[in-house]
N, CA, C and O atoms as CSV, one atom per row, in Angstrom:
chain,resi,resn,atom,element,x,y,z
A,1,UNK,N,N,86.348,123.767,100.945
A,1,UNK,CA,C,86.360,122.447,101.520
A,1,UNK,C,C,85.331,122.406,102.641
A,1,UNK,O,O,85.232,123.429,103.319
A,2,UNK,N,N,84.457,121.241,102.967
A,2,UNK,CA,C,83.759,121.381,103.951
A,2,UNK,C,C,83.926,120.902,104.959
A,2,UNK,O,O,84.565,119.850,104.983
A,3,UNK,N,N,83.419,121.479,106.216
A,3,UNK,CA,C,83.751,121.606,107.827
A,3,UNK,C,C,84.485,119.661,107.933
A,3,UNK,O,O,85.538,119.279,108.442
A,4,UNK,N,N,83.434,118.886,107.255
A,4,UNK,CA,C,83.669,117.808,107.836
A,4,UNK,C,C,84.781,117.370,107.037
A,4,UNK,O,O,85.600,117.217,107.944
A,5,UNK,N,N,85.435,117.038,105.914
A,5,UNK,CA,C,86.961,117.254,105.797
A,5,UNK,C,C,88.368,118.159,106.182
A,5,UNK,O,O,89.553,117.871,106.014
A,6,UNK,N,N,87.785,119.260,106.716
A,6,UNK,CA,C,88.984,119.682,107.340
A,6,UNK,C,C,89.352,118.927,108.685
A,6,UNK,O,O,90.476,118.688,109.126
A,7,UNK,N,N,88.032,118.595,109.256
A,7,UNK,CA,C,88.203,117.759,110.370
A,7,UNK,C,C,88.626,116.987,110.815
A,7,UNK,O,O,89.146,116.881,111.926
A,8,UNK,N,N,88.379,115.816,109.468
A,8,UNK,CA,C,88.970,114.677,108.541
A,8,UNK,C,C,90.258,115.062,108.721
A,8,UNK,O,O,90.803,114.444,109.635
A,9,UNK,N,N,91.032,115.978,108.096
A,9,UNK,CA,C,92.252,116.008,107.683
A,9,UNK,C,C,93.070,116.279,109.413
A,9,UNK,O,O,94.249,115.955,109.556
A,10,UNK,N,N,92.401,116.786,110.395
A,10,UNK,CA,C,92.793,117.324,111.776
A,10,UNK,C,C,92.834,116.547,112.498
A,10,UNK,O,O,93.655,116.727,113.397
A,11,UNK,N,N,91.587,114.613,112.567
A,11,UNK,CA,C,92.063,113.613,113.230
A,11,UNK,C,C,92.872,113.345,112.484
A,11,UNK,O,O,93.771,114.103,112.847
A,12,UNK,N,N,93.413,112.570,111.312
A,12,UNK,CA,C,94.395,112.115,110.605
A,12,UNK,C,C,95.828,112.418,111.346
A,12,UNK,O,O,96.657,111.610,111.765
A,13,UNK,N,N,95.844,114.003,111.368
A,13,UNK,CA,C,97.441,114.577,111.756
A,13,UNK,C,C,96.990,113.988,112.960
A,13,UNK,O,O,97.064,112.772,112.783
A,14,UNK,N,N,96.663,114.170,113.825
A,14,UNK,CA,C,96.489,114.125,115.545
A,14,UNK,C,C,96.632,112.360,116.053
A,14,UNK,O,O,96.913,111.956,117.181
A,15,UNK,N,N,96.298,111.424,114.657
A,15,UNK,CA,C,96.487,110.068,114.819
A,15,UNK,C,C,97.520,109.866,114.732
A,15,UNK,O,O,98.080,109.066,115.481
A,16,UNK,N,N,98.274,110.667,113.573
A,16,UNK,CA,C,99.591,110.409,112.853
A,16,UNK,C,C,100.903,111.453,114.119
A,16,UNK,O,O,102.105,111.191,114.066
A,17,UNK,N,N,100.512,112.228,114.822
A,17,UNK,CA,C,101.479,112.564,115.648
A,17,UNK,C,C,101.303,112.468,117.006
A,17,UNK,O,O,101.888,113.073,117.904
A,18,UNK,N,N,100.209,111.430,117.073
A,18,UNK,CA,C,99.847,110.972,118.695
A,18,UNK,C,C,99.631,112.128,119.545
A,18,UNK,O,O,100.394,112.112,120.511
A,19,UNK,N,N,98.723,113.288,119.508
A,19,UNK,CA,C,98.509,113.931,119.998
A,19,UNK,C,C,96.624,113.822,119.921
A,19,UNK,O,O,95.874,113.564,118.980
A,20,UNK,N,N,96.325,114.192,121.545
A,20,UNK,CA,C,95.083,114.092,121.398
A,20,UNK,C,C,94.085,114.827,121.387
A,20,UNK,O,O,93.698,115.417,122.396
A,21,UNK,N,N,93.590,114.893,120.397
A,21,UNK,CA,C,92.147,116.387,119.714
A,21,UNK,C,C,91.792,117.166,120.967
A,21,UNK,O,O,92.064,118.341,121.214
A,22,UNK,N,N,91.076,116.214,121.774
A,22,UNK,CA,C,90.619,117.562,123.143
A,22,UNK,C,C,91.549,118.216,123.632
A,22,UNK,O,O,91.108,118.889,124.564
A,23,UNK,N,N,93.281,118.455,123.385
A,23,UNK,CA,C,93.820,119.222,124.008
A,23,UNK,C,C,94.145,121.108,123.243
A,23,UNK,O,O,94.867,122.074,123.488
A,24,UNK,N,N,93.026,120.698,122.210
A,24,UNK,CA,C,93.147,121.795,121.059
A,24,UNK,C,C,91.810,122.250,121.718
A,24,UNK,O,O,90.866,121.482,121.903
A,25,UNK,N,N,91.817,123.763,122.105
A,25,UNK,CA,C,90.859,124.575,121.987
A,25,UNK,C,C,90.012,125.261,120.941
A,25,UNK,O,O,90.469,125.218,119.799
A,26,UNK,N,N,89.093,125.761,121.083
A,26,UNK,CA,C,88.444,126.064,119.889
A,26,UNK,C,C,89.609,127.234,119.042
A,26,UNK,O,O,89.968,127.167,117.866
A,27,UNK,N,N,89.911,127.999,119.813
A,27,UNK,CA,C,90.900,128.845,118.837
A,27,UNK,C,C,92.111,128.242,118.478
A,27,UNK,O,O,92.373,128.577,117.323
A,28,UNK,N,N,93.207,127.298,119.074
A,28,UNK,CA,C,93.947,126.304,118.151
A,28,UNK,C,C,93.204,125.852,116.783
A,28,UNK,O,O,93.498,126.084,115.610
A,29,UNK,N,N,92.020,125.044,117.421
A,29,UNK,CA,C,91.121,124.125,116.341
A,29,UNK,C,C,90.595,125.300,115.085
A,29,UNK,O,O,90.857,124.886,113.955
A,30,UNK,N,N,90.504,125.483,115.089
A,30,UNK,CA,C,90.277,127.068,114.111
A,30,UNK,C,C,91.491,127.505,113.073
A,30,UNK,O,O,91.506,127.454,111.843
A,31,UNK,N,N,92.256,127.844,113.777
A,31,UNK,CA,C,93.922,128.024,113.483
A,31,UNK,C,C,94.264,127.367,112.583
A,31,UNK,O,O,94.530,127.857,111.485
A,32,UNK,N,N,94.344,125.923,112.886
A,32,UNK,CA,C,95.101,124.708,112.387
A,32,UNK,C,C,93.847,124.309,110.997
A,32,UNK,O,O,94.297,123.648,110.060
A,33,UNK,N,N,92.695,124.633,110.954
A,33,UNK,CA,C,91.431,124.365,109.835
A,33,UNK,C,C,92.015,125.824,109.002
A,33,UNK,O,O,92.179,125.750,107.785
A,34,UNK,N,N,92.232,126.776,109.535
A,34,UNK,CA,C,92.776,127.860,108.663
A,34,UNK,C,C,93.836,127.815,107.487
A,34,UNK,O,O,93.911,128.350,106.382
A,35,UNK,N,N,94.596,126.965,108.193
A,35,UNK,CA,C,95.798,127.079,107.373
A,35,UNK,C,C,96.081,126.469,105.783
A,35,UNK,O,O,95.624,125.354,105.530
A,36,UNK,N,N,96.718,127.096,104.887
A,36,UNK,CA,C,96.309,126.892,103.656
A,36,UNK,C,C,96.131,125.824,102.822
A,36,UNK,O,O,95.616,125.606,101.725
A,37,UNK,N,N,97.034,124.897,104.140
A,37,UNK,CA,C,97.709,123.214,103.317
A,37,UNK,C,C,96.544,122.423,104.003
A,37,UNK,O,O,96.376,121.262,103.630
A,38,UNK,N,N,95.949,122.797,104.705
A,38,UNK,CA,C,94.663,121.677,105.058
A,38,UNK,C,C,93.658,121.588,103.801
A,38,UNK,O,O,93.137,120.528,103.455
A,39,UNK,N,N,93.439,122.871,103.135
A,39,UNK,CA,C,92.636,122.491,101.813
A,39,UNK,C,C,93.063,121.342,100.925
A,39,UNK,O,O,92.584,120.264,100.572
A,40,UNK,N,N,94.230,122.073,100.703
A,40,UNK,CA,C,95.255,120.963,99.938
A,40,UNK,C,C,94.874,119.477,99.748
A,40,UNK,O,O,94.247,118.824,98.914
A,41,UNK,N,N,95.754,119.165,101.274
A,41,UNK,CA,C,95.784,118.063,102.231
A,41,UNK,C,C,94.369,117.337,101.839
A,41,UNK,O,O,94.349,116.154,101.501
A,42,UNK,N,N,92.945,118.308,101.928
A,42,UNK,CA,C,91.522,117.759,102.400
A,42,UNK,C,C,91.535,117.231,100.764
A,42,UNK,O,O,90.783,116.257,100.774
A,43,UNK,N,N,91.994,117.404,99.502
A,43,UNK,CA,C,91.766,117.153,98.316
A,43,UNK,C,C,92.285,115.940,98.183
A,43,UNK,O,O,91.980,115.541,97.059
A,44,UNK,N,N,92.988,115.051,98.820
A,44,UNK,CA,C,93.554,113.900,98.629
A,44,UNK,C,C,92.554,112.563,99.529
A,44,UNK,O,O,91.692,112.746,100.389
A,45,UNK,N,N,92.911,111.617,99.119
A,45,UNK,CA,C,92.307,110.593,99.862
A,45,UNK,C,C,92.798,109.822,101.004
A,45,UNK,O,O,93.716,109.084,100.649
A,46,UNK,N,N,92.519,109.730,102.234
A,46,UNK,CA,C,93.223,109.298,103.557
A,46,UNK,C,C,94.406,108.498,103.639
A,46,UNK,O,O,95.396,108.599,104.364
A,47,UNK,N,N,94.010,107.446,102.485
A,47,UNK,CA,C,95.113,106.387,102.290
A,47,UNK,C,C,96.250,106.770,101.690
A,47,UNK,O,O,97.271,106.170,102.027
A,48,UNK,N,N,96.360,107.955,100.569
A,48,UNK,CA,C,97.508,108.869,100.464
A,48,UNK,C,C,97.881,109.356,101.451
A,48,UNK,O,O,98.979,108.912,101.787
A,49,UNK,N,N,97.428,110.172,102.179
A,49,UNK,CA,C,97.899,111.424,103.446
A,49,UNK,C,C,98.209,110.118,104.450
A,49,UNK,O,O,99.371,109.920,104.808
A,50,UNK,N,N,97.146,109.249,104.883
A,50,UNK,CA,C,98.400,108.296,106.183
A,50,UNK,C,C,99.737,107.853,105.662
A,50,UNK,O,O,100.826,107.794,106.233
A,51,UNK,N,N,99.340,107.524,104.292
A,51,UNK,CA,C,100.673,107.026,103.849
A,51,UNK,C,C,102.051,107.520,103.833
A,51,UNK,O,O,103.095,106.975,104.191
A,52,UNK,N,N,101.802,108.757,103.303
A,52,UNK,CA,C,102.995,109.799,103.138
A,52,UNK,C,C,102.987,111.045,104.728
A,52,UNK,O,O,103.832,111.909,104.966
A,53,UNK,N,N,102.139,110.809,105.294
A,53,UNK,CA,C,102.396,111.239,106.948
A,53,UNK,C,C,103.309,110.207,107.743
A,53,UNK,O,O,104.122,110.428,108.641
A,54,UNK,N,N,102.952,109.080,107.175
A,54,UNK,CA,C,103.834,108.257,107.791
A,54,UNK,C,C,105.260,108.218,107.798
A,54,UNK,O,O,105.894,108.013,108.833
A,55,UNK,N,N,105.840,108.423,106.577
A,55,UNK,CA,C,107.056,108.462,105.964
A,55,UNK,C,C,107.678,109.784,106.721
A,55,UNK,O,O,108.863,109.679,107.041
A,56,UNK,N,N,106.998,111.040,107.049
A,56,UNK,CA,C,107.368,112.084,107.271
A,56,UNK,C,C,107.178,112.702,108.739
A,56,UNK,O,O,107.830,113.667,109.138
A,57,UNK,N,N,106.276,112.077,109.443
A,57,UNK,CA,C,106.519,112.318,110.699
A,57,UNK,C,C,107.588,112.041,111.567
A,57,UNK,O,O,108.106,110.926,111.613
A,58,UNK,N,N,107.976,113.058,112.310
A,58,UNK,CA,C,109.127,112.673,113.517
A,58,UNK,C,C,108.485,112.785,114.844
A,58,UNK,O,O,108.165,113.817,115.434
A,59,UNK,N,N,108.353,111.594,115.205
A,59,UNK,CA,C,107.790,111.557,117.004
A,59,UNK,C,C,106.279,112.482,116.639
A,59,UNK,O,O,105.356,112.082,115.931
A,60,UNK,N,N,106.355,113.586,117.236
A,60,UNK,CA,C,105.178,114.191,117.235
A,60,UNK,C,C,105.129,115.211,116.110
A,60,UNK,O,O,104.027,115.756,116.040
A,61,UNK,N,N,105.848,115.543,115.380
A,61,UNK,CA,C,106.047,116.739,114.862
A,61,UNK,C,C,105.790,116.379,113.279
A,61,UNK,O,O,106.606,115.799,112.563
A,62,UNK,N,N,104.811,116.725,112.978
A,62,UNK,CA,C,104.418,116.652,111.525
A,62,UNK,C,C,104.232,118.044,110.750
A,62,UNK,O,O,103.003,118.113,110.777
A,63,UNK,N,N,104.468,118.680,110.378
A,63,UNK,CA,C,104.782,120.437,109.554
A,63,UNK,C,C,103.432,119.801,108.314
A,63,UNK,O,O,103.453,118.821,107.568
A,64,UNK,N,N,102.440,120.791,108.529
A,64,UNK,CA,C,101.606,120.744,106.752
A,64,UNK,C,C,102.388,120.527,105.641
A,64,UNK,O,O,102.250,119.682,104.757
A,65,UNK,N,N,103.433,121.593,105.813
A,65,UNK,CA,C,104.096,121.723,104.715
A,65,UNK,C,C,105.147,120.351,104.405
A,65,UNK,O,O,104.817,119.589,103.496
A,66,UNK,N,N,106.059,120.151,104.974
A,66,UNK,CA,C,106.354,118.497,105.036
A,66,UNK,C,C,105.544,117.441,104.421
A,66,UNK,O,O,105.968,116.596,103.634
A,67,UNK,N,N,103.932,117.601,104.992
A,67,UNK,CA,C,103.295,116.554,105.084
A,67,UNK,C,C,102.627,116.559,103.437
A,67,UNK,O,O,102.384,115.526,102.813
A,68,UNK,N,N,102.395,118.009,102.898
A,68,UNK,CA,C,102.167,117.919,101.391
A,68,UNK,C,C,102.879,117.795,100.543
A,68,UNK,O,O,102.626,117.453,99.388
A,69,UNK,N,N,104.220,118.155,101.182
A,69,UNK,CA,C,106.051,118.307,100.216
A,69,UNK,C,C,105.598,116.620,99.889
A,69,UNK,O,O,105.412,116.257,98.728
A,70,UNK,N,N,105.491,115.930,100.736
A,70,UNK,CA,C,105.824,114.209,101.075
A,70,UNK,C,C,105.162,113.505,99.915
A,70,UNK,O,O,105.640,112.686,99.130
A,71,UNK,N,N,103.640,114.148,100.012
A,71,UNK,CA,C,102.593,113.665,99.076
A,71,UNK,C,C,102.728,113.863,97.632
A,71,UNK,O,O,102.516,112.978,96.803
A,72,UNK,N,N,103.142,115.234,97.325
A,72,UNK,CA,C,103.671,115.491,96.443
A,72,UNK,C,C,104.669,114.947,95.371
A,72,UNK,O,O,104.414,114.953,94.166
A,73,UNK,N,N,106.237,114.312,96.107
A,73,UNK,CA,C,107.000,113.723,96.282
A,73,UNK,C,C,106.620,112.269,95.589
A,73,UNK,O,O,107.180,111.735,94.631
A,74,UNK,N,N,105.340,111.726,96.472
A,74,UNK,CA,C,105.448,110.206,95.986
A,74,UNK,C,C,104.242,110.362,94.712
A,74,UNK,O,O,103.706,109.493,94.025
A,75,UNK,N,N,104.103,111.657,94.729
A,75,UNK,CA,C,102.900,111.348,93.207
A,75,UNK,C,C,103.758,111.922,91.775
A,75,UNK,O,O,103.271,111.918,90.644
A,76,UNK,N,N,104.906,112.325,92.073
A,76,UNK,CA,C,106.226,112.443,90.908
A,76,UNK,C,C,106.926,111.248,90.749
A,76,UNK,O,O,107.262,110.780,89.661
A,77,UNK,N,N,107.167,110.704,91.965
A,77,UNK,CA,C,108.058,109.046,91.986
A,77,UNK,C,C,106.945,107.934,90.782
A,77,UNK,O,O,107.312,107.300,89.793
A,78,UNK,N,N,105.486,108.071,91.414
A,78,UNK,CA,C,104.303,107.246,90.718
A,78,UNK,C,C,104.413,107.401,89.239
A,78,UNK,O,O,104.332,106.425,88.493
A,79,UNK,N,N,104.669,109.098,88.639
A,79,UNK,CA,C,104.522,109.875,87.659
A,79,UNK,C,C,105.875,109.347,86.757
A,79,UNK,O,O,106.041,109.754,85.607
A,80,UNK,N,N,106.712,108.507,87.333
A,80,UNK,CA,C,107.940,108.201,87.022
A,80,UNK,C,C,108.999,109.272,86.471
A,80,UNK,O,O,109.778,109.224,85.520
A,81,UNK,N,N,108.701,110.367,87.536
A,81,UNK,CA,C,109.485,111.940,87.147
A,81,UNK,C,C,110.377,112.395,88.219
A,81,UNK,O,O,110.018,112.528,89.389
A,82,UNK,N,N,111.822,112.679,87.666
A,82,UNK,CA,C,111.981,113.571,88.932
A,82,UNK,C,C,112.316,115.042,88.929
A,82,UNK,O,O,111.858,115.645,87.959
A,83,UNK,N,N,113.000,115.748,89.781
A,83,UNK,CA,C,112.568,117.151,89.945
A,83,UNK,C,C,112.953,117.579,88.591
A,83,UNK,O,O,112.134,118.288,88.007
A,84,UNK,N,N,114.406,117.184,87.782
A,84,UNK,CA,C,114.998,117.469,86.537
A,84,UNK,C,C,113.781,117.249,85.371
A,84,UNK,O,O,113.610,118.011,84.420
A,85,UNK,N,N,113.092,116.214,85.617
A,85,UNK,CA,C,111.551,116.010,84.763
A,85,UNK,C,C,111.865,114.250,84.034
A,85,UNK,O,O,111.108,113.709,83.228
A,86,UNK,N,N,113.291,113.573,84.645
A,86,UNK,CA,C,113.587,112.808,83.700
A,86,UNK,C,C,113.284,111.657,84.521
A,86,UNK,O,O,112.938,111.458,85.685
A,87,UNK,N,N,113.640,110.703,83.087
A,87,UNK,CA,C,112.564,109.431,83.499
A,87,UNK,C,C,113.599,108.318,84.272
A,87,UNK,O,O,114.776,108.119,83.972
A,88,UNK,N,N,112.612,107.470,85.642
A,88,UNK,CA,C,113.806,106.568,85.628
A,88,UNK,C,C,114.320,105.567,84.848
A,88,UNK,O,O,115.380,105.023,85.160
């Protein structure tokens, strides 16, 4: 994924949990581009990820993992599937 979508994906969370970018140092900011679900995350299109960040954030606290569970979630609901595989 390249520098400028992980970045992408790092304002997004930071919009979506009201926290503000300059308080991340370069080694946070590093950290948080490391982690495995930002690739993920960077493969989708903004209007998915605000969408389903939205649904899943609490106050400040948004988890990657949450935030792709979420995305995930509404592209099985779309898929008209659920976890059993059956239809609604």
């Amino acid at each position: 994924m390249s520098t400028e979508r992980s970045d992408a994906v790092f304002t997004l969370w930071c919009e979506l949990t009201r926290t503000d970018p300059g308080t991340f140092g370069a080694p946070e900011f590093a950290a948080f581009r490391a982690r495995p679900h930002v690739e993920a995350l960077g493969d989708l299109p903004d209007a998915v990820l605000r969408d389903a960040g939205e649904n899943v954030v609490r106050g400040r606290s948004l988890p990657l993992e949450r935030w792709l569970g979420a995305v995930r979630a509404a592209d099985q609901v779309r898929a008209g599937r659920t976890r059993a595989g059956q239809q609604y």
